[in-house]
C-alpha positions, 0 to 999 in steps of 0.5 A: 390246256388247263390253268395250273391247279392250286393244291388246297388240302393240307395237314395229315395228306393221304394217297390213293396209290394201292392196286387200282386206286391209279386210274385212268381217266373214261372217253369222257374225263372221268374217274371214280373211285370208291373209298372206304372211309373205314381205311382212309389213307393219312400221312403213312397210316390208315385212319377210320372216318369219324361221323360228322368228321370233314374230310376233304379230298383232291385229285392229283393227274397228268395234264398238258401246258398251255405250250402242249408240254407234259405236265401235272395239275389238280383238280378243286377240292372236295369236301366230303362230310362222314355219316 
């Protein structure tokens, strides 16, 4: 059971909810996703990634309480700088 994750992004949020952007986790707790910083998702639209923008990007999952209930968390924040 894990802590329960702080949300730590803000302003214009975006989400990954097109086919195959929700996934499950590997046998070992990892997924990936590969993003195209030409079409990022932000706030109902789509936005291009300036270069030297800052974007920051935090995952959102299914966990378990520290009683063993279902539940959901986040994981830390990343900051992404675009090139």
């Amino acid at each position: 059971a894990n802590s329960v994750g702080l949300l730590c992004v803000g302003g214009q949020i975006g989400r990954f909810v097109q086919p195959g952007q929700i996934q499950a986790t590997n046998a070992a707790g990892e997924v990936s996703l590969d993003v195209d910083p030409g079409a990022l998702p932000a706030g109902g639209t789509v936005i291009s990634a300036a270069p030297g923008a800052t974007h920051y990007f935090q995952l959102w999952h299914r966990d378990f309480d520290a009683g063993g209930a279902p539940t959901s968390n986040l994981t830390s924040a990343v900051a992404v700088l675009m090139f």
